[in-house]
C-alpha positions as CSV (number, residue, x, y, z in Angstrom):
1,X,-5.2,-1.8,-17.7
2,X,-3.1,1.0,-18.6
3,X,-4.1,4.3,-19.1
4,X,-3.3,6.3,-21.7
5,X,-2.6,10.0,-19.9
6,X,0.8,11.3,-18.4
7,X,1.4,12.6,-14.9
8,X,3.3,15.7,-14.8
9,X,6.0,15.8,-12.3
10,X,5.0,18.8,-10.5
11,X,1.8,16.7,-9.3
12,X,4.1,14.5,-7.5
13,X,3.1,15.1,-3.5
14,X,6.5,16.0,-2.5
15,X,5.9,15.9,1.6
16,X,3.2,15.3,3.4
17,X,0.4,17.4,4.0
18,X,0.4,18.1,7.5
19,X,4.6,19.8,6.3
20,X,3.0,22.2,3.4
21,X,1.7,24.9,5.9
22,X,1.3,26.1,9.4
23,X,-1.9,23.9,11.4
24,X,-2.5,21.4,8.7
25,X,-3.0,17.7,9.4
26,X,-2.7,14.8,7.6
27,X,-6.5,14.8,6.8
28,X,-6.0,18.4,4.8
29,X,-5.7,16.4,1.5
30,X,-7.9,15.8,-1.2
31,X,-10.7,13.9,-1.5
32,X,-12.1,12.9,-5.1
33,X,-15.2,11.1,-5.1
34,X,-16.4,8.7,-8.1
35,X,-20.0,7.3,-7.9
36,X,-19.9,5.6,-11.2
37,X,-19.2,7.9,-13.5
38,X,-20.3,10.6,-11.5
39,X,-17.2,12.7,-9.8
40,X,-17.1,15.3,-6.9
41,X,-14.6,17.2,-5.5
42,X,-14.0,17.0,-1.5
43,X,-11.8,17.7,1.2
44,X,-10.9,14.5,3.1
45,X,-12.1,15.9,6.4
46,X,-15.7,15.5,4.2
47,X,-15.5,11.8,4.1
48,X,-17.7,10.7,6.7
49,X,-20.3,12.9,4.9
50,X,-19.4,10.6,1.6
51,X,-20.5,7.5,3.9
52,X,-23.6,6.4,5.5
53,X,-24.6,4.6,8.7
54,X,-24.2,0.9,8.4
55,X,-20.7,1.2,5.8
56,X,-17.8,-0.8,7.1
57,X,-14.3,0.4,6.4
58,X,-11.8,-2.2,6.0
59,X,-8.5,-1.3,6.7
60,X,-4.6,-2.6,7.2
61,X,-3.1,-2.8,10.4
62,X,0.4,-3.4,9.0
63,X,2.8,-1.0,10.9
64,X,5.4,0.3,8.0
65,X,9.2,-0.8,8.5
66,X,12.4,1.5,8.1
67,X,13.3,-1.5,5.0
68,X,16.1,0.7,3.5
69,X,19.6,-0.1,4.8
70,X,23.0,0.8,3.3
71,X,25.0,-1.9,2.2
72,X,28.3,-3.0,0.6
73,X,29.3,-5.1,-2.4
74,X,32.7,-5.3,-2.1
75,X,33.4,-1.4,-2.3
76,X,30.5,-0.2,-3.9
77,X,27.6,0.8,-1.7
78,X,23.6,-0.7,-3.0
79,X,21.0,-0.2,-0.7
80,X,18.8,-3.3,0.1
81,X,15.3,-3.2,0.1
82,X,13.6,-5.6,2.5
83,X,10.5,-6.6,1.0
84,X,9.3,-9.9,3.4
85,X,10.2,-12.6,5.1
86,X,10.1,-16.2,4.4
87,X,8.6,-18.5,6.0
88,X,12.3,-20.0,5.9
89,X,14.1,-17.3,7.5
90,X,15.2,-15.9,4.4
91,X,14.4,-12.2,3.1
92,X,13.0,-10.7,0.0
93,X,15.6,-7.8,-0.9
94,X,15.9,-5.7,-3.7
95,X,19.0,-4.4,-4.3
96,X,19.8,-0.7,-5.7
97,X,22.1,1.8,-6.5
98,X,22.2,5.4,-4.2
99,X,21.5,8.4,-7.4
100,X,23.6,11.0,-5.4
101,X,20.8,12.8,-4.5
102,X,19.3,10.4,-1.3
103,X,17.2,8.4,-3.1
104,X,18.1,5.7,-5.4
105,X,17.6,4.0,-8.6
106,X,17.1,0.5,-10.2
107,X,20.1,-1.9,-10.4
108,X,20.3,-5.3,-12.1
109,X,19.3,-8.1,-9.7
110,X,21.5,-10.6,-8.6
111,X,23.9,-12.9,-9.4
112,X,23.3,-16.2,-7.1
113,X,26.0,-15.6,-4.8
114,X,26.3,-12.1,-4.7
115,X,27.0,-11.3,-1.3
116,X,26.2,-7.9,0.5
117,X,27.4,-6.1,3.9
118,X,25.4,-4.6,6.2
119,X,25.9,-2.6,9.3
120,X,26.9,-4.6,12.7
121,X,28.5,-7.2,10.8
122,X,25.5,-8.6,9.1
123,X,26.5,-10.5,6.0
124,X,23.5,-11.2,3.2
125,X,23.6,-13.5,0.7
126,X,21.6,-13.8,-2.8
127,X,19.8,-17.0,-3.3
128,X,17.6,-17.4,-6.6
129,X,15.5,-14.9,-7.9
130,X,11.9,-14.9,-5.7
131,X,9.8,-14.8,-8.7
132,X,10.1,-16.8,-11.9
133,X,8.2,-13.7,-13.7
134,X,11.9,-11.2,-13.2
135,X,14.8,-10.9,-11.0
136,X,14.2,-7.5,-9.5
137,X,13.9,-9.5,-6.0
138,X,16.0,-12.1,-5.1
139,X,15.7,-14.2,-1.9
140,X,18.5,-13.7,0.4
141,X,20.0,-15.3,3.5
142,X,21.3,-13.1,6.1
143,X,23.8,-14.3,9.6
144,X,21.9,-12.2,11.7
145,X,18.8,-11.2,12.6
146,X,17.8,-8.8,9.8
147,X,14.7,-6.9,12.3
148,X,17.5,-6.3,14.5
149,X,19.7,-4.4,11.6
150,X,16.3,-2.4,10.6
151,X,15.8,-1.4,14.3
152,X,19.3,-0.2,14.5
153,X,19.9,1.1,11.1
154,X,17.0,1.3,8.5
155,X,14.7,4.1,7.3
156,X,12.1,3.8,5.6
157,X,12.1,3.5,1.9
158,X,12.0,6.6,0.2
159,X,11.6,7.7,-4.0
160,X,13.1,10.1,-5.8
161,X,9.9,12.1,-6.3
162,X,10.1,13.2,-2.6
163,X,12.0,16.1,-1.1
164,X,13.8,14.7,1.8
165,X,14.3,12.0,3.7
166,X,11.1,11.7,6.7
167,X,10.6,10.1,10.2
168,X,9.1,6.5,9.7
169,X,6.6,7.8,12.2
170,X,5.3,9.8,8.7
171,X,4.8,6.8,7.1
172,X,2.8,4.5,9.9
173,X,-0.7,5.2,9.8
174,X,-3.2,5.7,12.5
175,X,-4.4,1.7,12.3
176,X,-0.6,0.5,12.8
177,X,-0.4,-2.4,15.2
178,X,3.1,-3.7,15.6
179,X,3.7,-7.2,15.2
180,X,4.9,-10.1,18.0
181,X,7.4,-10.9,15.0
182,X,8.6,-7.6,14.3
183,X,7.0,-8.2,10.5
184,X,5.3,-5.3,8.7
185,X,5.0,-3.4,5.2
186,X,8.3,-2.4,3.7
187,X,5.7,0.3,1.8
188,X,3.5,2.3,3.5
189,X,-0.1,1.2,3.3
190,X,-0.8,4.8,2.2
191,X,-4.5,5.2,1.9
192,X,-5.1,5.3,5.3
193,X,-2.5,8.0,5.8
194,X,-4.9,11.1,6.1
195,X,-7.0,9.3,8.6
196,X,-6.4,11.1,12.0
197,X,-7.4,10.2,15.0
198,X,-10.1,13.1,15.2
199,X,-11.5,11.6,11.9
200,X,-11.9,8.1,13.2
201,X,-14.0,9.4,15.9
202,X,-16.2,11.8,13.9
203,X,-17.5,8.1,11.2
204,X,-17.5,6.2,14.4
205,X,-20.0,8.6,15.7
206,X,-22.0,8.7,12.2
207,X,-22.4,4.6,12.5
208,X,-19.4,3.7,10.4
209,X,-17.6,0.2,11.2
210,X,-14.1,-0.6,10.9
211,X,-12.8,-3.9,10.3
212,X,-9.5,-4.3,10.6
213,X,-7.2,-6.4,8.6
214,X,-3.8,-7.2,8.1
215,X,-1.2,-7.4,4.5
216,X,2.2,-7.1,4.8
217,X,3.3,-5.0,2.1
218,X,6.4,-6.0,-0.3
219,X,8.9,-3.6,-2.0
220,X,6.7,-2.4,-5.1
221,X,9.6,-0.3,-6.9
222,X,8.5,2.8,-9.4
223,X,10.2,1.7,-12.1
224,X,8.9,-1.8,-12.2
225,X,4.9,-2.0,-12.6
226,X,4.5,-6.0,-12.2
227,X,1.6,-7.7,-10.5
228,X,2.1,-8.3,-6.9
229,X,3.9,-10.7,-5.3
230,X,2.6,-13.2,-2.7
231,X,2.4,-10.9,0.5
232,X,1.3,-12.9,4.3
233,X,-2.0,-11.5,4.8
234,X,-4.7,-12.2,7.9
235,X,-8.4,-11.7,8.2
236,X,-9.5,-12.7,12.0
237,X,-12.7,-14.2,12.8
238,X,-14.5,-10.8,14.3
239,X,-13.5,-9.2,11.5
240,X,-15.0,-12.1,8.9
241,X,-18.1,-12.2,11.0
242,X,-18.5,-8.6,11.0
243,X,-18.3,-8.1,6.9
244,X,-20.5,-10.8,6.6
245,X,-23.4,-9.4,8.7
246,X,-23.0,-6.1,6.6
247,X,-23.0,-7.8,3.3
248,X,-26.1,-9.6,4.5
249,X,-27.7,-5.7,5.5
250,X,-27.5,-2.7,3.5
251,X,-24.1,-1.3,4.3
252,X,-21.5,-1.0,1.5
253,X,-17.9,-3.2,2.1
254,X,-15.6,-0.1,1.1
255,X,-11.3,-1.2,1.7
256,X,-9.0,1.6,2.6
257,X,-6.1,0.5,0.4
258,X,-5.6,-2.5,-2.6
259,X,-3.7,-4.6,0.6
260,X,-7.2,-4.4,2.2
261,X,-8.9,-5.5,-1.2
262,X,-6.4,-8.1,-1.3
263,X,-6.5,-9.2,2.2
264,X,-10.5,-9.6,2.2
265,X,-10.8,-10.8,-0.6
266,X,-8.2,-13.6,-0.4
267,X,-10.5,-14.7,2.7
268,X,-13.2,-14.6,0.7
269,X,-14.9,-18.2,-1.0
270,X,-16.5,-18.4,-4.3
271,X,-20.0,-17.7,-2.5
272,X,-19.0,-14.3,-1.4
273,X,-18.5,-15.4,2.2
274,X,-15.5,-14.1,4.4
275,X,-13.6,-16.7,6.7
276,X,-11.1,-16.2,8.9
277,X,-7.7,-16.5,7.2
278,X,-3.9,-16.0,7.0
279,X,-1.3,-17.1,5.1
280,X,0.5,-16.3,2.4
281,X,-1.5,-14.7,-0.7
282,X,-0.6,-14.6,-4.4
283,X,-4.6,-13.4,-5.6
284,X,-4.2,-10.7,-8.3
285,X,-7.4,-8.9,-8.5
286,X,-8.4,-8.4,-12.0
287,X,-11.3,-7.6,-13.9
288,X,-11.7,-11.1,-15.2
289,X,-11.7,-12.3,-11.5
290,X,-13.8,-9.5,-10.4
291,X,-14.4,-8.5,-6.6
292,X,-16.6,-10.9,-4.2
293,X,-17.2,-8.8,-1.3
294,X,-15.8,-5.3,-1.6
295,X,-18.3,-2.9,-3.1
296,X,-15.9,0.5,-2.7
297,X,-11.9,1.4,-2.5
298,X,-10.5,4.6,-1.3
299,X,-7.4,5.1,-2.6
300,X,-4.2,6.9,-3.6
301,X,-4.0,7.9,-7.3
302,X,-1.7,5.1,-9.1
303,X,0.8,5.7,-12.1
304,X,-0.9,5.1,-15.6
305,X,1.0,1.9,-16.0
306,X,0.5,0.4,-12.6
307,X,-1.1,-3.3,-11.9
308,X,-2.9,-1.7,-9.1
309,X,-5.3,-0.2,-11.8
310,X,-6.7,-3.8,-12.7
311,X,-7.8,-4.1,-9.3
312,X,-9.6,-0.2,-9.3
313,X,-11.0,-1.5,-12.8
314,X,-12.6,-4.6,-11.0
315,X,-14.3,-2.7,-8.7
316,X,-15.1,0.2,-10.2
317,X,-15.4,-0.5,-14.0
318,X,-12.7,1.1,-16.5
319,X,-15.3,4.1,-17.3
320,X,-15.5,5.4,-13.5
321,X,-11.5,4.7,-13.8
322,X,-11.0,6.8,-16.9
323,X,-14.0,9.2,-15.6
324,X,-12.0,10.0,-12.4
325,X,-8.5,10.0,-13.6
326,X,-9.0,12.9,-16.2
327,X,-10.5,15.1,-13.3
328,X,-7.4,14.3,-11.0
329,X,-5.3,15.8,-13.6
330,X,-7.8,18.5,-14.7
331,X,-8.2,19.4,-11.1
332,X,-4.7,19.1,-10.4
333,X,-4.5,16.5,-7.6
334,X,-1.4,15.0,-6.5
335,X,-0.2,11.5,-6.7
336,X,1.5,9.3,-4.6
337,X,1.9,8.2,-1.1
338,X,1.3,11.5,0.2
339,X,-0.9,13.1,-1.9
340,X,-4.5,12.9,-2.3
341,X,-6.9,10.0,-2.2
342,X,-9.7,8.5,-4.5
343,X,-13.2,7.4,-3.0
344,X,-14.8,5.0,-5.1
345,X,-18.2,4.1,-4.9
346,X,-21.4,2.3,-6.7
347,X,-23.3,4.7,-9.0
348,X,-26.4,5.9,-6.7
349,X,-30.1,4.5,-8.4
């Protein structure tokens, strides 16, 4: 799916919310609500007022890593990208050029053999290309350990539609859990950035459920809009149970994110069921596939040429798609990681 409007730059979110003003949070962002075809226009403090007693949130518990780290090719500097691990030691990288400016732009991947500095004496190698479908990532083999070097010396990936460099602690959200293994996103899973803790509270007390989830997010670059690549994702059993028994009641399955659409409905068999799962997932949610379980998707606003959109088409339809996206531009929303969010439910009888 690809949709035929154009973003203007000036709609890019540039910081985050709670930086635009004095005494705003990371909830004071906007909350567009399609029911169908149907759109309304919201603040995101409003969504437990979107949801009813009995809806289960589903949402990713993947804490965000500081995956940028300045490298050296010889003696020009690239900046690797860690997108995930292997379950061979070896890292998904992408490797790009610095633009001047503090971000970066896209570089030509490879060659096999390429090999790249990094700081403490860490030395990376290129191995082969991780996909067959392009050679924007490349597995890699570093001689130390690279959570170590991210620790020490990352920050988190940043694009050049933002103003400045940020914390990491801007880009974990409020469901973060770190990982035994030091694993995590190397993207923000950035629809569950305006939850705050206050929020949380307020749908808990309204009879919303959470289930949480886990995706590790890889490196999904702006210039490149390819499908994902296989991500390590987990569903535990509490969590399976728990969608289950909703699905079998009258609450709606709404995933904070894609990685939560993913995640789910990787887990998910051919009867709709949910069992406990993790692993490594290459599902590509489309509409041909359609969605087993997940009846809604909050979520940020996604370029007009992303993959992501396929997914938002199969569970939304393309009209509610096309519906909502011409009132985010006519009403001036802002896109990206931290700009406002997309609540998409069934049309109401």
């Amino acid at each position: 799916m690809t949709l035929t409007v154009r973003v203007p730059e000036e709609l890019s979110a540039r910081v985050p919310a709670e930086q635009r003003g004095p005494g705003l949070d990371r909830d004071d962002v906007r909350l567009l609500v399609s029911r169908g075809t149907a759109v309304s226009h919201h603040a995101f403090a409003e969504l437990p007022r979107q949801l009813r007693a009995g809806d289960l949130l589903v949402v990713n518990t993947s804490p965000t890593l500081a995956a940028a780290v300045d490298g050296w090719i010889g003696h020009a500097r690239v900046v690797v990208h860690f997108s995930t691990c292997g379950d061979d030691g070896r890292w998904g990288v992408e490797l790009r050029d610095p633009d001047g400016t503090g971000t970066t732009r896209a570089r030509a991947g490879g060659p096999e053999g390429t090999a790249v500095r990094l700081p403490g004496g860490v030395r990376l190698v290129l191995e082969e290309p991780l996909s067959a479908c392009g050679d924007r990532l490349w597995w890699a083999r570093a001689d130390g350990e690279v959570p170590a070097v991210l620790r020490a010396h990352g920050r988190p990936i940043r694009y050049s539609y933002t103003e400045r460099d940020q914390p990491l602690s801007v880009y974990q959200t409020v469901f973060a859990l770190p990982s035994r293994d030091g694993a995590g996103s190397a993207e923000m899973p950035s629809a569950a950035r305006p939850f705050t803790a206050r929020l949380v509270a307020e749908l808990v007390s309204r009879g919303v459920q959470f289930a949480p989830v886990r995706l590790h997010t890889g490196v999904a670059s702006t210039e490149a809009h390819e499908p994902p690549y296989p991500e390590r994702f987990a569903v535990p059993e509490t969590s399976a149970r728990l969608i289950n028994a909703v699905r079998a009641g009258d609450g709606r399955i709404v995933a904070v994110g894609t990685t939560a659409v993913r995640a789910v409905e990787s887990a998910a068999g051919p009867d709709g069921v949910v069992r406990a799962a993790e692993g490594w997932t290459d599902l590509v949610v489309t509409p041909e596939r359609g969605v087993r379980v997940v009846d809604g998707l909050l979520t940020g606003l996604h370029e007009p040429q992303a993959s992501h959109l396929l997914m938002l088409e199969a569970v939304a339809g393309r009209a509610a798609i096309d519906r909502g996206y011409e009132e985010a531009l006519r009403e001036r929303y802002l896109w990206h990681e931290f700009g406002d969010v997309h609540l998409l439910l069934p049309a109401e009888a």
